[in-house]
N, CA and C of each residue as an Amber inpcrd file, in Angstrom:
protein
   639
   5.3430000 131.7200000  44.4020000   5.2750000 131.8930000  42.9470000
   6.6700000 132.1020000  42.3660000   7.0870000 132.9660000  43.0720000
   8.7820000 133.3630000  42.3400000   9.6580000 131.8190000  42.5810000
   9.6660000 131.0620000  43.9450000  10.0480000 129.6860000  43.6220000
   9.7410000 128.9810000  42.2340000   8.4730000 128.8620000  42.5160000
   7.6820000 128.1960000  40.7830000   8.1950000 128.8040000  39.4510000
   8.2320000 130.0930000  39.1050000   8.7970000 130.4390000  38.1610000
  10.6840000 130.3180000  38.0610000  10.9820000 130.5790000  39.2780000
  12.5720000 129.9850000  39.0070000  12.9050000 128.5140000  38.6020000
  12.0320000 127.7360000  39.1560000  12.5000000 126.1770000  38.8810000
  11.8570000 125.5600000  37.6220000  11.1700000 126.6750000  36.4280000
  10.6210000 126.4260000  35.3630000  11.6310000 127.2600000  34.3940000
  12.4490000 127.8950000  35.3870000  13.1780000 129.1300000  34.1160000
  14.5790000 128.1460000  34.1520000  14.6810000 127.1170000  35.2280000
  16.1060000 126.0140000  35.3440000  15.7380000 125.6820000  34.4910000
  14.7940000 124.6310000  34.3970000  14.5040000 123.7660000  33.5710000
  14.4350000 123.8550000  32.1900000  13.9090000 125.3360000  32.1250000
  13.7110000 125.5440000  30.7030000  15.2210000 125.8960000  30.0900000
  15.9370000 126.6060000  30.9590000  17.3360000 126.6390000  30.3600000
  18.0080000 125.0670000  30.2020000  18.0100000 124.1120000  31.1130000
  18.5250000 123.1840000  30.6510000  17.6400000 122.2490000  29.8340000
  16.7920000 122.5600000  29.4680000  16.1300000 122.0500000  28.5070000
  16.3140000 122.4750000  27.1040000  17.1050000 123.4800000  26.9320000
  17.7690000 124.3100000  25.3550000  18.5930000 123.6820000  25.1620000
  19.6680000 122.5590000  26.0110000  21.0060000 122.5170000  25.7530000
  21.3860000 121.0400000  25.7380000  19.8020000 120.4840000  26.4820000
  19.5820000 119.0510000  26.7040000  19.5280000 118.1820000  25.2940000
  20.1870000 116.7060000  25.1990000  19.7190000 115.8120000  24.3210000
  19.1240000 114.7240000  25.0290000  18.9520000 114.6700000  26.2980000
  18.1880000 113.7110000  26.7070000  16.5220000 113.5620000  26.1740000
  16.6270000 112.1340000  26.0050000  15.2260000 112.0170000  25.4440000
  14.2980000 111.1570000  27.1510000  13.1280000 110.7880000  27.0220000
  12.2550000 109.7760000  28.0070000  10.8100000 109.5780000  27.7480000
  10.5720000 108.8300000  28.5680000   9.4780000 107.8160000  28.3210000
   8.4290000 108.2370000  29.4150000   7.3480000 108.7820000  29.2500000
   6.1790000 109.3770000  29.8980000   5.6870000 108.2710000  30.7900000
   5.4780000 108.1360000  31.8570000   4.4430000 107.1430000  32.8850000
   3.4260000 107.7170000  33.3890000   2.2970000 107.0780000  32.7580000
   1.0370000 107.6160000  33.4900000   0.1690000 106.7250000  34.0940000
  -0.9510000 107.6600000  34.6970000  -1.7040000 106.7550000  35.5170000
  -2.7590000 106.0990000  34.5100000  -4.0040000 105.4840000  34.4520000
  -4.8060000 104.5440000  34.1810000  -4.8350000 103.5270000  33.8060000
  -3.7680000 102.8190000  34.1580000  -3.5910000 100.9190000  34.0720000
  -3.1200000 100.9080000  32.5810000  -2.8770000 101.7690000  31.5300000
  -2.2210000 101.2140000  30.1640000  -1.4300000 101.2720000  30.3390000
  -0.2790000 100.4530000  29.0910000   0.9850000  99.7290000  29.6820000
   1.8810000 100.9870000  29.0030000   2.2650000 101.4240000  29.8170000
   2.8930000 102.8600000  29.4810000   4.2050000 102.2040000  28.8800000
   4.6040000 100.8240000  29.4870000   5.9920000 100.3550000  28.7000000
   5.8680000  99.5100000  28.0060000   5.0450000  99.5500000  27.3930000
   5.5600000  98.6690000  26.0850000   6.5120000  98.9920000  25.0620000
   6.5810000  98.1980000  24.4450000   8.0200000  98.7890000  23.2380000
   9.4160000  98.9790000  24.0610000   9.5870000  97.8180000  24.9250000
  10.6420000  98.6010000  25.6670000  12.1760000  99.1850000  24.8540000
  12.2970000  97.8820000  23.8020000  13.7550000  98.5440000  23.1100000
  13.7000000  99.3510000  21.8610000  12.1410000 100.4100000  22.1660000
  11.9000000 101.3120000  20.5590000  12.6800000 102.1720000  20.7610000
  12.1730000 103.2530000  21.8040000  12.9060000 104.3640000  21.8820000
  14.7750000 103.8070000  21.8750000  14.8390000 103.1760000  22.8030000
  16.5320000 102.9870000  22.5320000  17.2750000 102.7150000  21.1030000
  16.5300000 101.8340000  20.3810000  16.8830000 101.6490000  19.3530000
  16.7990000 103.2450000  18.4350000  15.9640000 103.7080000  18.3430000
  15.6240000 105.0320000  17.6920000  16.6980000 105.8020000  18.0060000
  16.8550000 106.2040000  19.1700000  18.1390000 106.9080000  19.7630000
  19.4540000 106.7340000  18.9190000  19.5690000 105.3990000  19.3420000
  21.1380000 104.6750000  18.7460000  20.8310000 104.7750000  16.6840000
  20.0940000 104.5090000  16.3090000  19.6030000 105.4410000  15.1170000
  19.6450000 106.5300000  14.3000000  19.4750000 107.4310000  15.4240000
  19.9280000 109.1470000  15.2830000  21.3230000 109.3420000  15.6340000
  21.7380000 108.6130000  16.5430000  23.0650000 109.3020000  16.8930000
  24.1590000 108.1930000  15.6820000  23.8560000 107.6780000  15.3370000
  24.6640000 106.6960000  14.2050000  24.0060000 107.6410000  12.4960000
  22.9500000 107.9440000  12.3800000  22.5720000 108.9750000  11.0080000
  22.2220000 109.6930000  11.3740000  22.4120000 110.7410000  11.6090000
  21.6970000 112.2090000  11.6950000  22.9940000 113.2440000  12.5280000
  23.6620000 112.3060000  13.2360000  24.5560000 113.3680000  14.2800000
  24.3890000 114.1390000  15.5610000  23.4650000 113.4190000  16.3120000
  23.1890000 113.5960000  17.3920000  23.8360000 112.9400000  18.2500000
  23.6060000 113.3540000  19.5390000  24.2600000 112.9900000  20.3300000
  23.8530000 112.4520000  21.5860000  22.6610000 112.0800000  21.9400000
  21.7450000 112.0090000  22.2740000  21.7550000 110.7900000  23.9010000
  22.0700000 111.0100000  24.6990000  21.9610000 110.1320000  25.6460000
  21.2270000 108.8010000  25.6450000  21.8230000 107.5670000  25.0890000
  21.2150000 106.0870000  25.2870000  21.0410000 105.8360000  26.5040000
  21.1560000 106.4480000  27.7670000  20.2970000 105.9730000  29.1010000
  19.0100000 106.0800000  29.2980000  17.8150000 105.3370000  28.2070000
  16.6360000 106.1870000  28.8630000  15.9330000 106.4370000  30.0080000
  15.5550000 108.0470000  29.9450000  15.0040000 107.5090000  31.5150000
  13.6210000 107.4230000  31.4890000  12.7400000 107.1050000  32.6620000
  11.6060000 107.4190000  32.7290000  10.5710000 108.3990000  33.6440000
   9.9500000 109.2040000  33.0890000   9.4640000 110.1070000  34.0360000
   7.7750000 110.4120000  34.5200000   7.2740000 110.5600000  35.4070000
   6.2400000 110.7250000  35.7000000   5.4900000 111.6120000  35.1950000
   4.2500000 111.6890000  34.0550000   3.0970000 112.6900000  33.8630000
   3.2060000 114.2280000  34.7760000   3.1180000 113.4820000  36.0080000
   2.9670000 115.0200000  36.9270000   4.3560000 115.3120000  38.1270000
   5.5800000 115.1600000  37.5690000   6.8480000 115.3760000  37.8980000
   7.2100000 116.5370000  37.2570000   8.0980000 117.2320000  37.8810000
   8.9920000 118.2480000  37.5170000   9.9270000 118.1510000  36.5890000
  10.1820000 116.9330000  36.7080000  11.3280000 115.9370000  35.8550000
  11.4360000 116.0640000  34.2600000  10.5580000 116.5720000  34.4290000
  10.0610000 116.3710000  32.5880000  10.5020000 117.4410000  32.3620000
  11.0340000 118.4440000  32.6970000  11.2960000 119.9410000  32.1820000
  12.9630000 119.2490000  31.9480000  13.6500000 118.5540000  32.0620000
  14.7630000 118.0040000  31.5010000  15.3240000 117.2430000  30.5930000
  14.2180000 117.0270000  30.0430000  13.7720000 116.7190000  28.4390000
  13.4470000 117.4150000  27.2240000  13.4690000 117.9860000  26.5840000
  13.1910000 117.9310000  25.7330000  12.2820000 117.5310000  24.6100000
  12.8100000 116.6200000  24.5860000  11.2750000 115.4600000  24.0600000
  11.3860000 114.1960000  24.6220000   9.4440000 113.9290000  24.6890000
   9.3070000 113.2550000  25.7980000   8.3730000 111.9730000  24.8240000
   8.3050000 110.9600000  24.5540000   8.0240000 109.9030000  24.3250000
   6.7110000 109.2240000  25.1960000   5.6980000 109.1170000  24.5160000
   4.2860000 108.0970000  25.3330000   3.7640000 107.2560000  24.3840000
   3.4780000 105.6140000  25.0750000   2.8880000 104.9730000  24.1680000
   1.9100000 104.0000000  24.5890000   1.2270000 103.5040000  24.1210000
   0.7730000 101.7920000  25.0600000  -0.8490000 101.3760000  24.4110000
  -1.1760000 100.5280000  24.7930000  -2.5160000 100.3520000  24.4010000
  -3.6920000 100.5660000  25.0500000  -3.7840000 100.9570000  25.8790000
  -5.1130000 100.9450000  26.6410000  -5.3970000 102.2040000  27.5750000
  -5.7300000 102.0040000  28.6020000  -6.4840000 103.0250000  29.2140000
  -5.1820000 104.3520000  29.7540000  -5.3980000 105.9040000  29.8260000
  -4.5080000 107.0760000  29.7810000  -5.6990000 107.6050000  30.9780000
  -4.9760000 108.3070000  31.9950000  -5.6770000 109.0230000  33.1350000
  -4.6340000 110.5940000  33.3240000  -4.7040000 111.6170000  33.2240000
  -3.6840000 112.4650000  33.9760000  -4.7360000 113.2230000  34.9490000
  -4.2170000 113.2770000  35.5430000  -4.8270000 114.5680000  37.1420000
  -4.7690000 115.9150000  36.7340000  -5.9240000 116.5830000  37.3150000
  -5.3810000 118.0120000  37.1350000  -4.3010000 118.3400000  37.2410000
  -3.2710000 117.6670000  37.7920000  -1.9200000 118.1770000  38.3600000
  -0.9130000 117.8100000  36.9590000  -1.6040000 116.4830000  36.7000000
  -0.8680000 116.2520000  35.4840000  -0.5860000 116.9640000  34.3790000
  -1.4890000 117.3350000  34.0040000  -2.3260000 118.1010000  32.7530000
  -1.7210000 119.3440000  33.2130000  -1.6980000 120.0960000  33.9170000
  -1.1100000 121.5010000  34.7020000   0.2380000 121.4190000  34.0760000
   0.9570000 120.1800000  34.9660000   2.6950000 119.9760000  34.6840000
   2.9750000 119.8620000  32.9710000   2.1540000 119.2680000  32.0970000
   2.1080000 118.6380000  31.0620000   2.1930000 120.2320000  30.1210000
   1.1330000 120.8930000  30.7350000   0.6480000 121.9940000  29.4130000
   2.4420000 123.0260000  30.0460000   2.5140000 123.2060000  31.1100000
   3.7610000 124.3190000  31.9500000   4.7000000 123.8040000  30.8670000
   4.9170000 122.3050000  30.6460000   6.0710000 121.7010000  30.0180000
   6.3820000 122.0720000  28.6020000   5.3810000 121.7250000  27.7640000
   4.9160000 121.5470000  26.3040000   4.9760000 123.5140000  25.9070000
   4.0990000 124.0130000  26.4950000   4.4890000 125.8260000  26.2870000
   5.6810000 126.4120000  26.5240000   6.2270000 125.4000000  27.6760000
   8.0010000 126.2560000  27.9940000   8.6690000 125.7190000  26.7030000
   8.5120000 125.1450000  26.0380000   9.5890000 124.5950000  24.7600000
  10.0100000 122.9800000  24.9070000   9.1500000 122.3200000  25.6210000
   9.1590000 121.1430000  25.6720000   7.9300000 120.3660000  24.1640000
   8.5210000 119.0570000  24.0820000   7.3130000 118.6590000  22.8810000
   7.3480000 116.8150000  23.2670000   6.0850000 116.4350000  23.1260000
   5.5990000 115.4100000  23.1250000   5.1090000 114.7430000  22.0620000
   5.9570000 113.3840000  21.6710000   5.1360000 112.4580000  20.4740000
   4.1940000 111.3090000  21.0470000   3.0890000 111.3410000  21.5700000
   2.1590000 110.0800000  21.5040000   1.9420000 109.1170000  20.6690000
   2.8180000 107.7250000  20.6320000   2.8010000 106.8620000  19.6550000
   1.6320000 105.7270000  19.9380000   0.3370000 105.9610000  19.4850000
  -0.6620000 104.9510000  19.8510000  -0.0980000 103.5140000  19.3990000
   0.0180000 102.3350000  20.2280000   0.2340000 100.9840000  20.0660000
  -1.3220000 100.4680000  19.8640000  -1.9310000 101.2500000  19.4220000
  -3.5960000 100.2940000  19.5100000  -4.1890000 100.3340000  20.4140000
  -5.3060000 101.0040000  20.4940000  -6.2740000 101.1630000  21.4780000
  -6.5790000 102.0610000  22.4070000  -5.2770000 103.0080000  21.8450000
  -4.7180000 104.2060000  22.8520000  -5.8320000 105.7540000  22.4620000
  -6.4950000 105.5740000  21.3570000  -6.4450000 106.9410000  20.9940000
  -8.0610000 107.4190000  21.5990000  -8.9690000 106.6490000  22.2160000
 -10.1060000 107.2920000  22.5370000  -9.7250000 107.4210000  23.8400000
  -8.6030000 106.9510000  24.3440000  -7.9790000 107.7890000  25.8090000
  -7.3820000 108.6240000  26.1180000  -6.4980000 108.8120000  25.4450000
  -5.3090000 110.3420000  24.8910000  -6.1440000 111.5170000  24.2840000
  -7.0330000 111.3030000  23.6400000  -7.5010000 112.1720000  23.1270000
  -8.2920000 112.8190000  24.1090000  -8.8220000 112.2820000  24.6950000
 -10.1950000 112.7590000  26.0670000  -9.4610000 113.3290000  26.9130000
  -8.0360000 112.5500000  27.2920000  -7.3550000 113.4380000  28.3890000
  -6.4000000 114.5100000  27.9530000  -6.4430000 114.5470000  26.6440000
  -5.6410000 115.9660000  26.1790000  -6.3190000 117.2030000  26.4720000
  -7.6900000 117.2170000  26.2500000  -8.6630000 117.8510000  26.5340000
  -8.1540000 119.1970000  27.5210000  -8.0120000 117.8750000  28.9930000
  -7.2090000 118.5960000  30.1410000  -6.2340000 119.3150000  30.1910000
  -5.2800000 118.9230000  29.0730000  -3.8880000 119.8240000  28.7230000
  -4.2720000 121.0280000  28.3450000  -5.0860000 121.2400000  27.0100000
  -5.8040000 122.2420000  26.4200000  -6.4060000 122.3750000  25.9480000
  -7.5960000 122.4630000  26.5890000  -9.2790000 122.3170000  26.9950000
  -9.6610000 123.1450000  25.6720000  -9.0670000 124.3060000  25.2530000
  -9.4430000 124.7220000  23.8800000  -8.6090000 124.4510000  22.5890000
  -7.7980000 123.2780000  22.6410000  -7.1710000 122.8740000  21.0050000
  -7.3590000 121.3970000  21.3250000  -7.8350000 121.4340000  19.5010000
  -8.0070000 120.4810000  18.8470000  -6.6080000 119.9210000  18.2800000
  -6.5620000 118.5110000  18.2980000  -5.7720000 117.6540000  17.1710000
  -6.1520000 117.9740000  15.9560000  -5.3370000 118.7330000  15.3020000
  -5.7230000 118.5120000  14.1420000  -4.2640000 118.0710000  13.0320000
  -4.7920000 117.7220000  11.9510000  -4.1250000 116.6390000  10.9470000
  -2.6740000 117.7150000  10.7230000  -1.5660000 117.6480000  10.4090000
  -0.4490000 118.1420000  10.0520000  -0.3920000 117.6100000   8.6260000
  -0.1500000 118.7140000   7.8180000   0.2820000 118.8930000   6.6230000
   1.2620000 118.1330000   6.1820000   1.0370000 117.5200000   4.7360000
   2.1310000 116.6960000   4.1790000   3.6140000 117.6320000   4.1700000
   3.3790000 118.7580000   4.0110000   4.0650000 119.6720000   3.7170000
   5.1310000 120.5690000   4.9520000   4.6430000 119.4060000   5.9160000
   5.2000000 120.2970000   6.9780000   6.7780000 119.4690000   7.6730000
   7.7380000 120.5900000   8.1220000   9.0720000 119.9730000   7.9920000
   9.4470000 118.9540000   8.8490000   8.4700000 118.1790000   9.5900000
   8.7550000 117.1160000  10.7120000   8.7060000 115.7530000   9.5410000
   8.4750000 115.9110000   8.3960000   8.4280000 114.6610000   7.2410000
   9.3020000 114.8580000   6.1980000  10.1280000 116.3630000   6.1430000
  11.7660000 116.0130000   5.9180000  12.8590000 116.7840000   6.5620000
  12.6210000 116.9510000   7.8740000  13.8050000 116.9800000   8.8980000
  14.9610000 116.4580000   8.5410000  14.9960000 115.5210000   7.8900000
  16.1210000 114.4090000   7.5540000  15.9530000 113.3990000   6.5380000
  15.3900000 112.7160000   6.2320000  14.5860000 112.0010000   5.2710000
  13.2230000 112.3140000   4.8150000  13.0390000 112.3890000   3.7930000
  11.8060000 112.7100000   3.0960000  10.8500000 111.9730000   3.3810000
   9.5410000 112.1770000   3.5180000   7.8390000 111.4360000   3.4030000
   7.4030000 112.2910000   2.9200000   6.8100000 112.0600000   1.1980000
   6.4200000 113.4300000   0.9060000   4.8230000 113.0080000   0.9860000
   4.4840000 111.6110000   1.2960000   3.3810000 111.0870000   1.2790000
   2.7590000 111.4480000   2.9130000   3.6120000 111.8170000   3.7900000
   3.0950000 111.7090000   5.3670000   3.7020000 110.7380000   5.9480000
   3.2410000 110.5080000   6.9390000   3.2000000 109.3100000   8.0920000
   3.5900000 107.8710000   6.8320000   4.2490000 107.5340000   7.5620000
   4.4530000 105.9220000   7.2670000   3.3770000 104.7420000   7.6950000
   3.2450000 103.7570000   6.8290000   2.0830000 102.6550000   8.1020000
   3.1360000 101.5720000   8.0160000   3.2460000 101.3470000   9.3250000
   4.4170000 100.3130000  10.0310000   3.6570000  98.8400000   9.9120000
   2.4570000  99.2130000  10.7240000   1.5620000  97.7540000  11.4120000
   0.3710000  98.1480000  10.6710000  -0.1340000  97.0640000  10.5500000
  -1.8200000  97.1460000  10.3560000  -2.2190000  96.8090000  11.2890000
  -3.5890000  97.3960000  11.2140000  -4.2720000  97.3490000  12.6900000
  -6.0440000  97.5880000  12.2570000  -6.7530000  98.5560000  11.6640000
  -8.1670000  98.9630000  11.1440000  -8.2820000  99.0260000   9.7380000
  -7.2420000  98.7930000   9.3270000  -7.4030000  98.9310000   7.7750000
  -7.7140000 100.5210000   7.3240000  -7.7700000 101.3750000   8.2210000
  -7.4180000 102.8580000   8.3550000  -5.6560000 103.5480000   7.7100000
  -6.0400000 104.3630000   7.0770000  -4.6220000 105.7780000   6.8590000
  -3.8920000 105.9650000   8.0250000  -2.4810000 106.0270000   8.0930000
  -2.0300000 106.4940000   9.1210000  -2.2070000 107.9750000   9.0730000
  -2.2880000 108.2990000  10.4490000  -2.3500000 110.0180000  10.6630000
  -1.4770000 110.3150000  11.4850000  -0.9350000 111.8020000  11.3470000
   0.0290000 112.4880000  12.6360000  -0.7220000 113.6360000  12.8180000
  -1.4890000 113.7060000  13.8080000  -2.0810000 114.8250000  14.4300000
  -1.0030000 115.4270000  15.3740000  -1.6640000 116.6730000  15.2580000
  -0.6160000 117.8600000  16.2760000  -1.4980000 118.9140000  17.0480000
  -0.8330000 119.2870000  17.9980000  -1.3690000 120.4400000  18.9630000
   0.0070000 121.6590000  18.5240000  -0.5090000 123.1780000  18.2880000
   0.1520000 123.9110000  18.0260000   0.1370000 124.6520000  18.9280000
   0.8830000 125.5000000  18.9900000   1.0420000 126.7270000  20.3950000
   2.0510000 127.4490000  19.6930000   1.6320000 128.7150000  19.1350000
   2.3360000 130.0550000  18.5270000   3.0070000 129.5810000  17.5350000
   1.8580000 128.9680000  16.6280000   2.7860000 128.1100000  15.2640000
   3.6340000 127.1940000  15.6020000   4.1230000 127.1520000  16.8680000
   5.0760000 125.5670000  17.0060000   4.4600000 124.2970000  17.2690000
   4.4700000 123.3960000  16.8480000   4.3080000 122.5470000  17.2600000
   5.1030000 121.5160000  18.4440000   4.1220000 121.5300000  19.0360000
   4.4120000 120.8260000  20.9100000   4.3210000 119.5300000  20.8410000
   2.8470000 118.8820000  20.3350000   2.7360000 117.5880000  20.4490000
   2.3730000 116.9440000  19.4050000   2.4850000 115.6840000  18.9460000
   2.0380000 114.9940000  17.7830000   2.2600000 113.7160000  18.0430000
   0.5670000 113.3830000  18.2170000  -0.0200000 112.2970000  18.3150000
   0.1510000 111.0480000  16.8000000   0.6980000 110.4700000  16.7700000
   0.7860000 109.7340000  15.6070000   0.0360000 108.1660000  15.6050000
  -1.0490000 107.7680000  14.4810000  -2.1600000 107.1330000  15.2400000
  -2.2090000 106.2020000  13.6450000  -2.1670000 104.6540000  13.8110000
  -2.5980000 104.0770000  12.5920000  -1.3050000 103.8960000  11.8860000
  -0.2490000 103.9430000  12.5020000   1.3000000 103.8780000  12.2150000
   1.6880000 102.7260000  12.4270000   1.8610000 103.0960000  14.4340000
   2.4400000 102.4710000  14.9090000   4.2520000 102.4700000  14.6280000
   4.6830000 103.4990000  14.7210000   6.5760000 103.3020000  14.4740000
   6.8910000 102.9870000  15.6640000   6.4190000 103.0080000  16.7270000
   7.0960000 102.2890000  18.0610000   7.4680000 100.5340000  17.7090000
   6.4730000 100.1510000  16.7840000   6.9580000  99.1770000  17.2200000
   7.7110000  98.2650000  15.4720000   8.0840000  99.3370000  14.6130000
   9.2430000  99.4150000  13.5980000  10.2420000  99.9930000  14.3710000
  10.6110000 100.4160000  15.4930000  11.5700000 100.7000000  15.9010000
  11.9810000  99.8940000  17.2140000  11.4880000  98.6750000  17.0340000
  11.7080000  97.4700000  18.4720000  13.1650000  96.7940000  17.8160000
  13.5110000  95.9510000  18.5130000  14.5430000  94.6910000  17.8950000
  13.6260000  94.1850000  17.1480000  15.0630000  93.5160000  15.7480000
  13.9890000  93.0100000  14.2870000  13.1030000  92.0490000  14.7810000
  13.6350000  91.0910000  15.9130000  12.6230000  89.6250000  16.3320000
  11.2420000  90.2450000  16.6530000  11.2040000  91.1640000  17.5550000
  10.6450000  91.2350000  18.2300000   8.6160000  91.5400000  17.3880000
   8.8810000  91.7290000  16.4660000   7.5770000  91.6900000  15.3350000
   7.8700000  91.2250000  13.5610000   9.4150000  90.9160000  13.6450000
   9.8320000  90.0040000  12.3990000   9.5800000  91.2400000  10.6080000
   9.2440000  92.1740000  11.2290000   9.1750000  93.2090000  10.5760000
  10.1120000  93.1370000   9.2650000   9.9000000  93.2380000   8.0380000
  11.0240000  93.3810000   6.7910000  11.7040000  94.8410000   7.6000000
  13.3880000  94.3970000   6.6600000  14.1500000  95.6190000   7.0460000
  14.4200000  96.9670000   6.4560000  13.0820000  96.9580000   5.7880000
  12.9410000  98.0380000   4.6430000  11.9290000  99.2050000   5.6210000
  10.7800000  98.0550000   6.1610000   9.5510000  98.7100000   6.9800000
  10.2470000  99.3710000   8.1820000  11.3450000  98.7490000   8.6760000
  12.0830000  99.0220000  10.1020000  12.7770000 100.3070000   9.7980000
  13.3410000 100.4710000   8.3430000  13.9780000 101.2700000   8.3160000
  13.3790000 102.6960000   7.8740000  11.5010000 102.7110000   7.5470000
  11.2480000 103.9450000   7.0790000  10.3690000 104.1020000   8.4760000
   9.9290000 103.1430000   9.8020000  10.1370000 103.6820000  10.6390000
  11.0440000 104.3610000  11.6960000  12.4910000 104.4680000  11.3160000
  13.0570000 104.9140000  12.0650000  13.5730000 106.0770000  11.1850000
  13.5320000 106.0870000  10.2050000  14.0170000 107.2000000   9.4770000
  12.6290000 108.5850000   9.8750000  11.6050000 108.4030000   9.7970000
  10.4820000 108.9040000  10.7570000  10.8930000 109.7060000  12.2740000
  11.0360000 108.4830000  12.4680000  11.5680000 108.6570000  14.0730000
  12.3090000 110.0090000  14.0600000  13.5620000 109.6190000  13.1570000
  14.6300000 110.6390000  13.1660000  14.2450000 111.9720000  12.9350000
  13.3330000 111.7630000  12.1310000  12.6150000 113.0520000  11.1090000
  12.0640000 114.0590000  12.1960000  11.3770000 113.0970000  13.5110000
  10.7450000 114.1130000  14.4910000  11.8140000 114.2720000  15.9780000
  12.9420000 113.4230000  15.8220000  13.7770000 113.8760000  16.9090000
  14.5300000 115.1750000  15.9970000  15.0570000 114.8050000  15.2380000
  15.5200000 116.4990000  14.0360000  15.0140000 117.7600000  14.5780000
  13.9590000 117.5050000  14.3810000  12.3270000 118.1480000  14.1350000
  12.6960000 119.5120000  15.5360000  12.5560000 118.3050000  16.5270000
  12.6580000 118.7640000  18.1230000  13.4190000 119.4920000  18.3860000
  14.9910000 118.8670000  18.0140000  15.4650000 119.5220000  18.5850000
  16.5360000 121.2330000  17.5480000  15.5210000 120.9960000  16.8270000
  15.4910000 122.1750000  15.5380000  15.0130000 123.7740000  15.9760000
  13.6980000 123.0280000  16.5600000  12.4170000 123.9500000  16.3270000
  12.1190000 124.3500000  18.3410000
């Protein structure tokens, strides 16, 4: 046990001081990489407006790795099927309570899987909706409306749901958006450069956010 708690009290110290950002890999066959040049682009984003400093190497880390306590904030996205293990969900909740935070960017199709396996993280909280009013929508640029909608997809509102833990917010699921993929190269969805740019100004709003709070 005293091993376990020392190599969570490393982590958590270099996790105060860290700007590394990464990209979550999990198990159940969804394409955990899609969007490959969002996050990078987002990065190079913040550290060009906002003043960060932020490591452009991304890396990638495993659901149920230790690894993740060297982050900060941790990035998940994809369309289809989400699995974590008890072990996962264990490492995930240790992470997210030590002062770690997670944005789940659904690409479509993601959210009746994330949601079921959050469950496992914390079996007693709900997603629930985050306030227009709350400072992850002007960290840096204003949304006084909320969430941005990047893509259409259901003809649905975009939403940013969140999981709280002692008034902070840890995770936020953002669903009906889609900014992963306003924050790709312009080809890569031909996106106007107006839409590209109030998804990444977003973006910024919740890397701010992170490494604020």
């Amino acid at each position: 046990m005293r091993i376990i708690f020392t190599l969570y009290f490393t982590f958590f110290t270099a996790l105060l001081f860290s700007q590394d950002v990464a990209i979550v890999k999990y198990k159940g066959g969804g394409d955990w990489y899609s969007n490959p040049t969002a996050l990078p682009n987002l990065v190079k984003y913040c550290n060009d407006n906002i003043d960060t400093s932020i490591n452009e190497n991304i890396q990638t880390v495993e659901a149920g790795s230790i690894d993740i306590f060297q982050f900060p904030f941790l990035h998940m996205t994809g369309h289809g099927n989400v699995f974590f293990s008890d072990d996962d969900a264990e490492n995930l909740r240790n992470y997210l309570i030590s002062g770690g935070f997670l944005h789940i960017d659904d690409n479509y199709g993601m959210a009746p899987y994330i949601t079921k396996e959050l469950k496992k993280v914390f079996p007693n909280s709900e997603l629930i909706e985050i306030p227009k009013d709350h400072k992850i929508f002007s960290a840096a640029f204003d949304f006084p409306n909320g969430l941005p909608k990047i893509h259409e997809h259901d003809g649905k509102a975009p939403q940013a749901l969140g999981i709280f833990k002692d008034n902070r917010l840890v995770l936020l699921f953002t669903f009906e958006s889609d900014l992963g993929d306003g924050w790709e190269d312009p080809e890569v969805h031909n996106d106007p450069e107006d839409v590209r740019e109030k998804a990444l100004k977003m973006g910024a709003n919740i890397v701010k956010y992170v490494f604020e709070n």
